[in-house]
OpenMM code with the backbone's topology and positions (N, CA, C; nanometers):
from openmm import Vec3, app, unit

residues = "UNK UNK UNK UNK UNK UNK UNK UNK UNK UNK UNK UNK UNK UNK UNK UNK UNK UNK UNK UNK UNK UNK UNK UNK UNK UNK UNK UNK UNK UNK UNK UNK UNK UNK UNK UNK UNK UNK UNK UNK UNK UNK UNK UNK UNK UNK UNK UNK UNK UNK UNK UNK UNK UNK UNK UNK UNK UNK UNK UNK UNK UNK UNK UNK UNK UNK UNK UNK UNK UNK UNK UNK UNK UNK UNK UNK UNK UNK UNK UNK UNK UNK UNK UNK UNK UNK UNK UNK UNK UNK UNK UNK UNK UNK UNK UNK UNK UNK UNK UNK UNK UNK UNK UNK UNK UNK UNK UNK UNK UNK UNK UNK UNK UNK UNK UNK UNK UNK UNK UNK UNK UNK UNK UNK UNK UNK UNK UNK UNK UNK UNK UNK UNK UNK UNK UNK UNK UNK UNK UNK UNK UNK UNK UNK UNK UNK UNK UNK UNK UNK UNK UNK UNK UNK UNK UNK UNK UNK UNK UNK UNK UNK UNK".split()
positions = [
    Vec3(-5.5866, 0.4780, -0.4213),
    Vec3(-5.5402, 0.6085, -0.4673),
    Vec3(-5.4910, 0.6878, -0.3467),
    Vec3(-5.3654, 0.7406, -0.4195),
    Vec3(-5.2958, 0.8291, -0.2420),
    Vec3(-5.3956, 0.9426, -0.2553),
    Vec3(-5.4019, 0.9711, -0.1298),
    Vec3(-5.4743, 1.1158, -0.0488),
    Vec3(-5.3806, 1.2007, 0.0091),
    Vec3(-5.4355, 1.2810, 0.0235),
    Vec3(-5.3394, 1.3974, 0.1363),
    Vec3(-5.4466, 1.4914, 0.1659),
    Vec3(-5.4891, 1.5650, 0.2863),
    Vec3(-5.5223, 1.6134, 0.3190),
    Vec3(-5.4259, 1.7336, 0.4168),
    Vec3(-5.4427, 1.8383, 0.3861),
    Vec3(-5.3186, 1.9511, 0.4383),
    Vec3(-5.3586, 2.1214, 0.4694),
    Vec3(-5.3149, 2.1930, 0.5698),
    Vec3(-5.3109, 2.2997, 0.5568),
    Vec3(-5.2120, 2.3560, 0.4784),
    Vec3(-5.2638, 2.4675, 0.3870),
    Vec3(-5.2089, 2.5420, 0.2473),
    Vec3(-5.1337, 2.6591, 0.2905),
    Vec3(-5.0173, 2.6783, 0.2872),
    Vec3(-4.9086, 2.7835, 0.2640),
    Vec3(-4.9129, 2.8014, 0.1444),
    Vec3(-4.9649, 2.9425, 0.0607),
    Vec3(-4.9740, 3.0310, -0.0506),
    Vec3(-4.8321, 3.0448, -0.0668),
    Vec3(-4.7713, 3.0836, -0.2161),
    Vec3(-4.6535, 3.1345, -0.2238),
    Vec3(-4.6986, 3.1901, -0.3980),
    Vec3(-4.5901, 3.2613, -0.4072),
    Vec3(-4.6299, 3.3329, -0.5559),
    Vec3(-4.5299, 3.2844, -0.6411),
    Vec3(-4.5384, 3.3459, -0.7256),
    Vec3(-4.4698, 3.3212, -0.9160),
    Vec3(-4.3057, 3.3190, -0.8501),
    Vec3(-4.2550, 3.2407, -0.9393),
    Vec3(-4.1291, 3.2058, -0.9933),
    Vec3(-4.0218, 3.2231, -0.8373),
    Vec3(-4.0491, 3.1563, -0.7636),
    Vec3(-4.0104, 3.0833, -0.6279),
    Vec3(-3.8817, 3.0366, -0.6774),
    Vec3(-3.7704, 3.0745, -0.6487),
    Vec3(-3.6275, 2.9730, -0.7272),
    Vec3(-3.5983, 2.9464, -0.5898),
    Vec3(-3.4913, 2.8337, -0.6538),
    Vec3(-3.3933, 2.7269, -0.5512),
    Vec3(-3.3213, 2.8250, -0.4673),
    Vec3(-3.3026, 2.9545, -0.4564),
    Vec3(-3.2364, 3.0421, -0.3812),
    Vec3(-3.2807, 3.0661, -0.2425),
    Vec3(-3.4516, 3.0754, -0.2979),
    Vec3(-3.5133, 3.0922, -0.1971),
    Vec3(-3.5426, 2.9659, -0.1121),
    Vec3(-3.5868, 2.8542, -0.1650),
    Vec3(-3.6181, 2.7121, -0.1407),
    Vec3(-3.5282, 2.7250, -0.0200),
    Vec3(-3.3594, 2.7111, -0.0377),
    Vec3(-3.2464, 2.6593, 0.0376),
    Vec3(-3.1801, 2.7520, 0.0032),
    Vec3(-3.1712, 2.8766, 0.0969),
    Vec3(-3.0303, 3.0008, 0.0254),
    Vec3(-2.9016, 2.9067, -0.0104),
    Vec3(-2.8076, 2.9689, -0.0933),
    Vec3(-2.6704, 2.8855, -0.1038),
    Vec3(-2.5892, 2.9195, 0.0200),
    Vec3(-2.5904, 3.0005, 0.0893),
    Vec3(-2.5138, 2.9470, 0.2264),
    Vec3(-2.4916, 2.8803, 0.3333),
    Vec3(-2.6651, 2.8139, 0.3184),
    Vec3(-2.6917, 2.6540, 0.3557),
    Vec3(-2.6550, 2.5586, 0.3623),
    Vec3(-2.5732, 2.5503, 0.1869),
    Vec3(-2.5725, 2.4534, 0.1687),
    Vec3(-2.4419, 2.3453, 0.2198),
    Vec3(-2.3617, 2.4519, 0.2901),
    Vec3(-2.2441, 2.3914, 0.3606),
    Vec3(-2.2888, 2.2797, 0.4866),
    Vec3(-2.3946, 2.3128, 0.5302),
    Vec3(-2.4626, 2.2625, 0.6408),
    Vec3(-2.4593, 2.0933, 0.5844),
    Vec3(-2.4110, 1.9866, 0.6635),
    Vec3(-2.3588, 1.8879, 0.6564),
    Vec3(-2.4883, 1.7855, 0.6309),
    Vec3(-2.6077, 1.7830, 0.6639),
    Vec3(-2.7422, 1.7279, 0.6460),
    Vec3(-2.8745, 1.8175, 0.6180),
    Vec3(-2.9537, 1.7448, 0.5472),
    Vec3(-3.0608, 1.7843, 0.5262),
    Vec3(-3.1591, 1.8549, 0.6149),
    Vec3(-3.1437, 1.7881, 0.7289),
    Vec3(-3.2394, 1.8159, 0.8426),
    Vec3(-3.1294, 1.9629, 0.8988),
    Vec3(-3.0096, 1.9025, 0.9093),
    Vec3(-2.9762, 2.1015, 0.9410),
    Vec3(-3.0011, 2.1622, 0.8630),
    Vec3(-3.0198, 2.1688, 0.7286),
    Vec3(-3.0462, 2.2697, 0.6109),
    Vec3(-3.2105, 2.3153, 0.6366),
    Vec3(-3.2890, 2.2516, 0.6666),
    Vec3(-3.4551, 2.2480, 0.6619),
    Vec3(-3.4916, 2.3539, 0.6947),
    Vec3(-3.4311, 2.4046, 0.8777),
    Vec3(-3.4529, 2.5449, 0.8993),
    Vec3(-3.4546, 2.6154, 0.8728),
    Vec3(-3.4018, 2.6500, 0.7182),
    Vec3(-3.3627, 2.7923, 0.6514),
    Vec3(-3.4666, 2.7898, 0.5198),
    Vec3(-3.5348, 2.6708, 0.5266),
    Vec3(-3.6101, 2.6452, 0.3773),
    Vec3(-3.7172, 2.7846, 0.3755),
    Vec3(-3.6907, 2.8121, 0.2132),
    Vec3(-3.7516, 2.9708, 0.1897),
    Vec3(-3.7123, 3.0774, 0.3268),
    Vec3(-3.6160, 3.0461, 0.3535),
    Vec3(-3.5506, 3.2218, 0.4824),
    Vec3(-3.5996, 3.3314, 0.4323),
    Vec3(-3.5284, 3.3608, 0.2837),
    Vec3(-3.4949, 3.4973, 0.2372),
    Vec3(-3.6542, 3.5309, 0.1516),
    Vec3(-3.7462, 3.4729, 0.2045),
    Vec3(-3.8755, 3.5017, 0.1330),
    Vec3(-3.9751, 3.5086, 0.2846),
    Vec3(-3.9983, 3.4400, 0.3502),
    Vec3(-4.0159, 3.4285, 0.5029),
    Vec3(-3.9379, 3.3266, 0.5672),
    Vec3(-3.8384, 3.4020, 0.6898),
    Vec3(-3.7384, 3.3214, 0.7533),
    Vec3(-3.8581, 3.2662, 0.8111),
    Vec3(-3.9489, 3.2850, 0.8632),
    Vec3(-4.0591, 3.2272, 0.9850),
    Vec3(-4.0979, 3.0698, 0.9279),
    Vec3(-4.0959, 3.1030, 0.8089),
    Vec3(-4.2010, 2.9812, 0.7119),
    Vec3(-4.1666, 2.8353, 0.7706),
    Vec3(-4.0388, 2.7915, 0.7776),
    Vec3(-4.0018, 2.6747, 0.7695),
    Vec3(-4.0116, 2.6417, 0.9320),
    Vec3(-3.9928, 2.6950, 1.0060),
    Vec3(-4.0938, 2.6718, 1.1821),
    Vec3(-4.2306, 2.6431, 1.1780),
    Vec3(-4.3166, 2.7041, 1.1282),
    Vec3(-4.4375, 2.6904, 1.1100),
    Vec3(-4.5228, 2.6007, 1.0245),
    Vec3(-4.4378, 2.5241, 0.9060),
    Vec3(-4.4819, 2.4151, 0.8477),
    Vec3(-4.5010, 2.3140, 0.9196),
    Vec3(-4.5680, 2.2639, 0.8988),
    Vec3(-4.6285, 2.1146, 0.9957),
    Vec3(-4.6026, 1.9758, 0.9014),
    Vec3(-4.5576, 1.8561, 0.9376),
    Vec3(-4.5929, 1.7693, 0.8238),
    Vec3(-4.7671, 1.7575, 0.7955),
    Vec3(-4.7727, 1.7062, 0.6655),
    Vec3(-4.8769, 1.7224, 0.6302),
    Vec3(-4.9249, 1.8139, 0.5897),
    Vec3(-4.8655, 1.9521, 0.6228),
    Vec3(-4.8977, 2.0904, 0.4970),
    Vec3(-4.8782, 2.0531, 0.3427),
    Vec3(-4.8909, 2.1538, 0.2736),
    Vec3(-4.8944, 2.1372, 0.1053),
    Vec3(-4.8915, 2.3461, 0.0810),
    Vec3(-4.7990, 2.3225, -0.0201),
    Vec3(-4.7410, 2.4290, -0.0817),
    Vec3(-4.8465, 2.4689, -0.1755),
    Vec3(-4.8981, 2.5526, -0.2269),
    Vec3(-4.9601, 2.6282, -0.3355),
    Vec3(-4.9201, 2.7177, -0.4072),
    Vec3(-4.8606, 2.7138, -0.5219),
    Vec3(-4.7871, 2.8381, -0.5799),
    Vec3(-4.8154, 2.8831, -0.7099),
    Vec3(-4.8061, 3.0115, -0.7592),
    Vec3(-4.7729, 3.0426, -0.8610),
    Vec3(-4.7051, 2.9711, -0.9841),
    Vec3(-4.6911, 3.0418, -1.0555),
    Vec3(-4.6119, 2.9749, -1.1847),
    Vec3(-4.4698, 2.9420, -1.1592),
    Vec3(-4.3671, 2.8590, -1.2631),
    Vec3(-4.2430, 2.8871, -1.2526),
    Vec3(-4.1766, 2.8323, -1.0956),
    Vec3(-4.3122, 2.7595, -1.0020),
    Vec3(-4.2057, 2.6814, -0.8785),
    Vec3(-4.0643, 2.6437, -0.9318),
    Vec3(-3.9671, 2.6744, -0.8474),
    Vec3(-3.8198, 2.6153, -0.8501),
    Vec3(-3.7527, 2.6622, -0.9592),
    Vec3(-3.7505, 2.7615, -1.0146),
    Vec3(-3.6823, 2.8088, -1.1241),
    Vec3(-3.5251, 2.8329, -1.0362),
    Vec3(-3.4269, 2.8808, -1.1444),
    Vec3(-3.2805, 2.9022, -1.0509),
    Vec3(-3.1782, 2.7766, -1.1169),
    Vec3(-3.1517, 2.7626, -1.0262),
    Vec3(-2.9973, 2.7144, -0.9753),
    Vec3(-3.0719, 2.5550, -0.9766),
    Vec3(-3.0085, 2.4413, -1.0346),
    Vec3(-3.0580, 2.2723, -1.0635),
    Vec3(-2.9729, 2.2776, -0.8972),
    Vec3(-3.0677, 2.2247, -0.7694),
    Vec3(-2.9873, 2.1807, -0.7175),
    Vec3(-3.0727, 2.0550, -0.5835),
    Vec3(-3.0402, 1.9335, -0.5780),
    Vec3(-3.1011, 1.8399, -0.5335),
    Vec3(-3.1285, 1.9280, -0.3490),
    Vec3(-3.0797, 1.9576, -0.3139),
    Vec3(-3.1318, 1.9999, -0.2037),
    Vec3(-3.2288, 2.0468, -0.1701),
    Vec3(-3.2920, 2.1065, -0.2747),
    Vec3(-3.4163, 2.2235, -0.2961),
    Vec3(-3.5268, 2.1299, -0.2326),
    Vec3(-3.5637, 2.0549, -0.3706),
    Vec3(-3.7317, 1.9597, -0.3324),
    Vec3(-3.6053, 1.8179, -0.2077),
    Vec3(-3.5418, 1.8129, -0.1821),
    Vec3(-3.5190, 1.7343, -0.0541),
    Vec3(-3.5481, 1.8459, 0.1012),
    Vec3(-3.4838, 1.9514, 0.0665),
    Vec3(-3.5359, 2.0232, 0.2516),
    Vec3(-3.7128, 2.0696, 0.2209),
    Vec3(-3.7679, 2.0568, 0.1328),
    Vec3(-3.9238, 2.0959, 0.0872),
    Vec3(-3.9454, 1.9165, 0.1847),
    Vec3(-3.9041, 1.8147, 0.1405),
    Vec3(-3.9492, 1.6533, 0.1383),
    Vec3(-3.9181, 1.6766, 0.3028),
    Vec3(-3.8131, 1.7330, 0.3638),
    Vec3(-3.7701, 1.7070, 0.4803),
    Vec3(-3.9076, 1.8216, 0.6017),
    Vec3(-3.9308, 1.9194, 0.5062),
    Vec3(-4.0092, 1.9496, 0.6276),
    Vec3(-4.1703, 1.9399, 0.6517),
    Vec3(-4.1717, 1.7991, 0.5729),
    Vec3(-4.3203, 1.6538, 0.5852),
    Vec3(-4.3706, 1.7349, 0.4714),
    Vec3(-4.3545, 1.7884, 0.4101),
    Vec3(-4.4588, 1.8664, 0.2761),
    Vec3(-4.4920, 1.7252, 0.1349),
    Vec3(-4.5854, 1.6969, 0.1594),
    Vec3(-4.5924, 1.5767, 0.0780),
    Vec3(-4.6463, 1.6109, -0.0771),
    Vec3(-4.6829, 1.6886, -0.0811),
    Vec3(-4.6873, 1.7666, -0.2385),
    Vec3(-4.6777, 1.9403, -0.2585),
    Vec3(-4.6154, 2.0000, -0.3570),
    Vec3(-4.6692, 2.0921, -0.3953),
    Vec3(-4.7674, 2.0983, -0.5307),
    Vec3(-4.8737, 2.1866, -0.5213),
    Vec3(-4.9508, 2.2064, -0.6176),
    Vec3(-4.9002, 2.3434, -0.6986),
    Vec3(-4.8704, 2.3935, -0.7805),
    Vec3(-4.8467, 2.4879, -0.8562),
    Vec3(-4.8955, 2.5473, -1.0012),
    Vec3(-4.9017, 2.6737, -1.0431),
    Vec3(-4.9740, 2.6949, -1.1732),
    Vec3(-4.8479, 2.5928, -1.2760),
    Vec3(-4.7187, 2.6103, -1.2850),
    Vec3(-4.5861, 2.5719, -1.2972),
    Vec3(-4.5065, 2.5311, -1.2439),
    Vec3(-4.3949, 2.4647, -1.3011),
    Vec3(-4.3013, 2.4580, -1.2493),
    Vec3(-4.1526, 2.4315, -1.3581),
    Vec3(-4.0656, 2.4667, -1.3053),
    Vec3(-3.9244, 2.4896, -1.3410),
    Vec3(-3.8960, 2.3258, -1.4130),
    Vec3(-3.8701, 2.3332, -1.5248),
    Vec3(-3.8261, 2.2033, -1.5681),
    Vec3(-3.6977, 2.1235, -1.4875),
    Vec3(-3.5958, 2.1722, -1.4631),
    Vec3(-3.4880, 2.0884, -1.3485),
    Vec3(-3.5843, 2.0699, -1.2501),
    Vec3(-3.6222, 2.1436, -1.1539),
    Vec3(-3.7033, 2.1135, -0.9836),
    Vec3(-3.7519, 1.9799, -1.0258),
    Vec3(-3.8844, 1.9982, -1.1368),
    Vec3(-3.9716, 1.8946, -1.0950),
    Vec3(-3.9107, 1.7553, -1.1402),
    Vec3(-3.7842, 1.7575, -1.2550),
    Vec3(-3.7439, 1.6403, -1.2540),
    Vec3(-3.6646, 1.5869, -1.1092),
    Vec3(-3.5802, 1.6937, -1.0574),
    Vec3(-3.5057, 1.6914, -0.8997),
    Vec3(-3.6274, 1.6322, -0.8318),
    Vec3(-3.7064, 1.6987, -0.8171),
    Vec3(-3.8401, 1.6593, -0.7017),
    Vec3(-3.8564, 1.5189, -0.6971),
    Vec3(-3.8969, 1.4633, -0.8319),
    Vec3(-3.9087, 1.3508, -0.8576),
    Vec3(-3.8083, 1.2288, -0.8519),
    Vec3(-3.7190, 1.2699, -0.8697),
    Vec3(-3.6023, 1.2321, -0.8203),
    Vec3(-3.6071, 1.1531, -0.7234),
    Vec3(-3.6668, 1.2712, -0.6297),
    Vec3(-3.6252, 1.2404, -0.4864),
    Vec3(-3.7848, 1.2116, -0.4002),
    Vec3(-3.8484, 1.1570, -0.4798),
    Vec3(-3.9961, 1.1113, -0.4244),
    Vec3(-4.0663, 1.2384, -0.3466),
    Vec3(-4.1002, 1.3671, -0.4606),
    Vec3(-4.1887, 1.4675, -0.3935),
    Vec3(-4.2683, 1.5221, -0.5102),
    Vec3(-4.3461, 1.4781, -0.4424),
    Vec3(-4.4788, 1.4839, -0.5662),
    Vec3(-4.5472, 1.6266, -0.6236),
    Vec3(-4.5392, 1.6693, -0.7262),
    Vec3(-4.5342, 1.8299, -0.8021),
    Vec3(-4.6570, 1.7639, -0.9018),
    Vec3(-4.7418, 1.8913, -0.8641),
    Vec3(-4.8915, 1.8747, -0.9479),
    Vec3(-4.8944, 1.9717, -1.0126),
    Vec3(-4.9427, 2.0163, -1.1289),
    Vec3(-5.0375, 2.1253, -1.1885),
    Vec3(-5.1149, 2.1399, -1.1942),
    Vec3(-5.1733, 2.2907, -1.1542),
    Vec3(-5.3221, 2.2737, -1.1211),
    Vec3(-5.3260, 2.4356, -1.1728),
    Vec3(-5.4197, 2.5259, -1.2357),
    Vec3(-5.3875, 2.6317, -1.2919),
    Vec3(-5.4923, 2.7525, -1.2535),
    Vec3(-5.5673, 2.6812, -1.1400),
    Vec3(-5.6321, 2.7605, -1.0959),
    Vec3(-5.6560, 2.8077, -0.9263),
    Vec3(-5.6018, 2.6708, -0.8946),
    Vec3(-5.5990, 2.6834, -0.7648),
    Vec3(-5.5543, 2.7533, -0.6858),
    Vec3(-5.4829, 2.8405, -0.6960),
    Vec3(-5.3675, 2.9304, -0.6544),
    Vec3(-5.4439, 3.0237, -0.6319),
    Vec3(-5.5576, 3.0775, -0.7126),
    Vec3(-5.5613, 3.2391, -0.7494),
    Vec3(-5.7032, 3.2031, -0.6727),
    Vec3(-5.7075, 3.1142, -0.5946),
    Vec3(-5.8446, 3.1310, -0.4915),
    Vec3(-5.8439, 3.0640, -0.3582),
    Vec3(-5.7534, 2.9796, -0.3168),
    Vec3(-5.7209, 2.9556, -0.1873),
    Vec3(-5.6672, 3.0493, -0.1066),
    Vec3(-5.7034, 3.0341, 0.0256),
    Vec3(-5.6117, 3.0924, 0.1011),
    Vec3(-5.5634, 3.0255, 0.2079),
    Vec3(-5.4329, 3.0809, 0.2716),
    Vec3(-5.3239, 3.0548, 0.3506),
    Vec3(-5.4082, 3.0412, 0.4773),
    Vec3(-5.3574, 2.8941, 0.4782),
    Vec3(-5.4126, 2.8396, 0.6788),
    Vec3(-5.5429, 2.7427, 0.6197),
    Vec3(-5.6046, 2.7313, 0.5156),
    Vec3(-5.7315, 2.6737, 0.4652),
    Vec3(-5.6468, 2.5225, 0.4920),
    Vec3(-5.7367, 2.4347, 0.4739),
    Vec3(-5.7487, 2.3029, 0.3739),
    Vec3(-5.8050, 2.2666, 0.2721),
    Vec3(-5.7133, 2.2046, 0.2147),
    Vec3(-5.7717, 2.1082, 0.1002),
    Vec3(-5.7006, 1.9428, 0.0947),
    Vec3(-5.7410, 1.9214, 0.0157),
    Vec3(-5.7508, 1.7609, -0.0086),
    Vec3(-5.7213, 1.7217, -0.1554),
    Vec3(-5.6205, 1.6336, -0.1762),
    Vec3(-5.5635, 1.6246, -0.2681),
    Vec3(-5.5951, 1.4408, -0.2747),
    Vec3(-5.6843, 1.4309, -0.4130),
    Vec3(-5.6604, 1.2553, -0.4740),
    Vec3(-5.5845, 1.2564, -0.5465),
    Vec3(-5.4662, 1.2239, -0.6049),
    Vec3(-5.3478, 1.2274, -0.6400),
    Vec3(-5.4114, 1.1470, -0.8107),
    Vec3(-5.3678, 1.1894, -0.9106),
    Vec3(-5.4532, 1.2037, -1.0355),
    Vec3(-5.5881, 1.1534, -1.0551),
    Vec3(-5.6437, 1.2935, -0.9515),
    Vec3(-5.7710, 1.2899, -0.9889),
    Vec3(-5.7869, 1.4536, -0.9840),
    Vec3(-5.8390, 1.4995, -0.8086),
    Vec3(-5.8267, 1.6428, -0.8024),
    Vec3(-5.8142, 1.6655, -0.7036),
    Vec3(-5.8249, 1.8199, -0.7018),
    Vec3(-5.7894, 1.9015, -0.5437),
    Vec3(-5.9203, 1.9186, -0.4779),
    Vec3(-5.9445, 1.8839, -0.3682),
    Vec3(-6.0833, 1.9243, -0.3081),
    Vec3(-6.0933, 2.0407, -0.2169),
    Vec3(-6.1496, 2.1615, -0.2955),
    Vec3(-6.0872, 2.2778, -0.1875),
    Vec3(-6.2245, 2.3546, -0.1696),
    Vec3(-6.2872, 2.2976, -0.0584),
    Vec3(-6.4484, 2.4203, 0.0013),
    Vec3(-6.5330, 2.3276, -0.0909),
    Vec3(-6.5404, 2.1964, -0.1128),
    Vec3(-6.6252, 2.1286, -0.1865),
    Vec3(-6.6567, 2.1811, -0.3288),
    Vec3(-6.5236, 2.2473, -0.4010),
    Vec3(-6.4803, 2.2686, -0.5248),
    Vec3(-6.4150, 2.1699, -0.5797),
    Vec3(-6.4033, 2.1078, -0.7079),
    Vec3(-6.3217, 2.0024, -0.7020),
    Vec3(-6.2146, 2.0410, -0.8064),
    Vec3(-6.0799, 2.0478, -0.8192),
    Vec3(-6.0084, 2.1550, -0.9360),
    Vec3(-5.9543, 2.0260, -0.9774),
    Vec3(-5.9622, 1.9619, -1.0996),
    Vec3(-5.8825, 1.8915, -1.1951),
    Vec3(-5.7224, 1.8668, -1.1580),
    Vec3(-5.6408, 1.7560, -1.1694),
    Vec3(-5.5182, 1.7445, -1.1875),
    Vec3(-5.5044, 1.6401, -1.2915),
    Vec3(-5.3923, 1.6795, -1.3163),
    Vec3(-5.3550, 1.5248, -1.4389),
    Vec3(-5.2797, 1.4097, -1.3968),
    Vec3(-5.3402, 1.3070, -1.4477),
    Vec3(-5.3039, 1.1810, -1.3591),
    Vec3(-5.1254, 1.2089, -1.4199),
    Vec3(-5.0238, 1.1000, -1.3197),
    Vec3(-4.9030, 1.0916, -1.3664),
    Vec3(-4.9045, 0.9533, -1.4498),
    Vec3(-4.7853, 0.9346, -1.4958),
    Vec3(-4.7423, 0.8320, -1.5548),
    Vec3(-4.7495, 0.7074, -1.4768),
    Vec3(-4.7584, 0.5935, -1.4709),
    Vec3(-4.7563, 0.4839, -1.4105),
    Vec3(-4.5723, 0.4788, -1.3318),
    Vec3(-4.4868, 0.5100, -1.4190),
    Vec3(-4.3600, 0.4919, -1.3795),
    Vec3(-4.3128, 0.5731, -1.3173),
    Vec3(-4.3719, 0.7551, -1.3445),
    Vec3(-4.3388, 0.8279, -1.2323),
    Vec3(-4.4443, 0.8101, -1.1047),
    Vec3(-4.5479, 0.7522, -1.0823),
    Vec3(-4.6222, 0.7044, -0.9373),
    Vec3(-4.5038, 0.6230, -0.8859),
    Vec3(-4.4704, 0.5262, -0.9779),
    Vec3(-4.3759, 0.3940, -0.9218),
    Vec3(-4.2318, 0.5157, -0.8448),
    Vec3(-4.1816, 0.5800, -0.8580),
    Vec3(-4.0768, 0.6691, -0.8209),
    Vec3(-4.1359, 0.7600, -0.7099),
    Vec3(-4.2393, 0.8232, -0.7381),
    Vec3(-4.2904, 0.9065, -0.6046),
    Vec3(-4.3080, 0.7946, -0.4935),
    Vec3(-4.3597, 0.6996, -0.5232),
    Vec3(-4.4376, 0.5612, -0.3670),
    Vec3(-4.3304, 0.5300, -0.3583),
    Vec3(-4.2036, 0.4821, -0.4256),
    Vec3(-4.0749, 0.4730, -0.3279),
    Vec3(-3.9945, 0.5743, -0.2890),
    Vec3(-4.0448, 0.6957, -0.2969),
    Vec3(-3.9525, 0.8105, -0.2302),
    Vec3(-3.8690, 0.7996, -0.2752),
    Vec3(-3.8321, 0.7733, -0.3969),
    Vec3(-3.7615, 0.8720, -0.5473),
    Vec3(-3.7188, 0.7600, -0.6134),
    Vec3(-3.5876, 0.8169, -0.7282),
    Vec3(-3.5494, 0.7472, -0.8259),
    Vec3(-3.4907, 0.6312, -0.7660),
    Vec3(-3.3665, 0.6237, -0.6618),
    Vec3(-3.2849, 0.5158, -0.6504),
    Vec3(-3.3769, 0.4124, -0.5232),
    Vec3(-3.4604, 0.4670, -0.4570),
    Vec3(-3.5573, 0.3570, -0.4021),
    Vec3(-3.5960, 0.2528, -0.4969),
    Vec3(-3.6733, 0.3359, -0.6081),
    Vec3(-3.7871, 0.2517, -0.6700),
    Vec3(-3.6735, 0.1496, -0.7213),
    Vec3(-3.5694, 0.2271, -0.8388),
    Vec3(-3.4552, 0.1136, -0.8842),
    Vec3(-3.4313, -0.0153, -0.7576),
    Vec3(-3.3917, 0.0235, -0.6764),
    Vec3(-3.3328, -0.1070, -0.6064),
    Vec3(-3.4678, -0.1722, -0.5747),
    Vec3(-3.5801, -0.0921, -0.5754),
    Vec3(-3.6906, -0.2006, -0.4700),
    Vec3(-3.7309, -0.3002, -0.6271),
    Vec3(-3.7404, -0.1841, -0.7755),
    Vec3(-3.7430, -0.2881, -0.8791),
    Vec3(-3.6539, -0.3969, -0.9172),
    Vec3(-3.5291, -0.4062, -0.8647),
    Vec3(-3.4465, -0.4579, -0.8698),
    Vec3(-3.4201, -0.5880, -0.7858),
    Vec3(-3.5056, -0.5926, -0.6643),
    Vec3(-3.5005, -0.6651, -0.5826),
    Vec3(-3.3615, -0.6596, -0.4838),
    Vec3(-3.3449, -0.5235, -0.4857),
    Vec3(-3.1980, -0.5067, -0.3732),
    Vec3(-3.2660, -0.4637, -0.2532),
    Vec3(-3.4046, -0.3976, -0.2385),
    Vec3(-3.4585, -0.3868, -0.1385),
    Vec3(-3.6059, -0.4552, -0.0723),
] * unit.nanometer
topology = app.Topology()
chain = topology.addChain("A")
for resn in residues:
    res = topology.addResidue(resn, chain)
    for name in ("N", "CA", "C"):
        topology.addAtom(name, app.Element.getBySymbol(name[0]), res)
């Protein structure tokens, strides 16, 4: 069973793709130039200070906005290996998934962590936060198979035997 263990960046309700990756970003020719600006117009600081191995915590409604694959890719690019959220935006989390970045629900967690903590994530099982243990729901067998190859067109070719 995957693990993650991470320091928690808090964020609140209905977070859209605007903020994720402003659209004037998006001219920026790669991902990794786009990364720097991830969430600017909410805290420009944020995306310096993420570490790989952090994990997002949010409110309801993560990724609402604008359907746009860049969003959960500069989130994937700056090592964030899951977000946990009360919600999330029906486009994001299919995008997320997409692109092998793993989006949990969890409906309580939010409204009692705090920013700079750790927790510990068994990936459908639960969140381990201060030796609390908060419920998640396991995924589908076929969306695990898409997150462990770091998204949709991995898993295809690795099922496929092209990779």
């Amino acid at each position: 069973m995957a693990q993650y263990t991470g320091k928690v960046w808090v964020l609140g309700d209905d977070i859209d793709t605007d903020i994720i990756i402003p659209t004037e970003y998006l001219a920026l020719k790669t991902i990794e130039d786009m990364k720097q600006y991830g969430f600017f117009p909410l805290r420009p600081e944020l995306a310096g200070q993420i570490q790989p191995g952090d994990i997002i915590v949010a409110g309801k409604n993560f990724g609402c906005g604008s359907s746009r694959e860049q969003a959960p890719e500069v989130i994937k690019a700056l090592g964030i290996p899951c977000i946990i959220a009360k919600s999330f935006a029906r486009i994001f989390y299919r995008n997320a998934l997409n692109n092998g970045l793993l989006l949990l629900e969890q409906p309580e967690l939010h409204d009692v962590v705090k920013e700079g903590d750790t927790i510990t994530v068994t990936v459908n099982e639960d969140v381990d936060y201060n030796g609390k243990k908060y419920l998640i729901a396991s995924l589908p067998e076929n969306l695990m198979e898409i997150i462990e190859a770091g998204g949709l067109v991995k898993a295809m070719r690795k099922r496929n035997g092209l990779d």
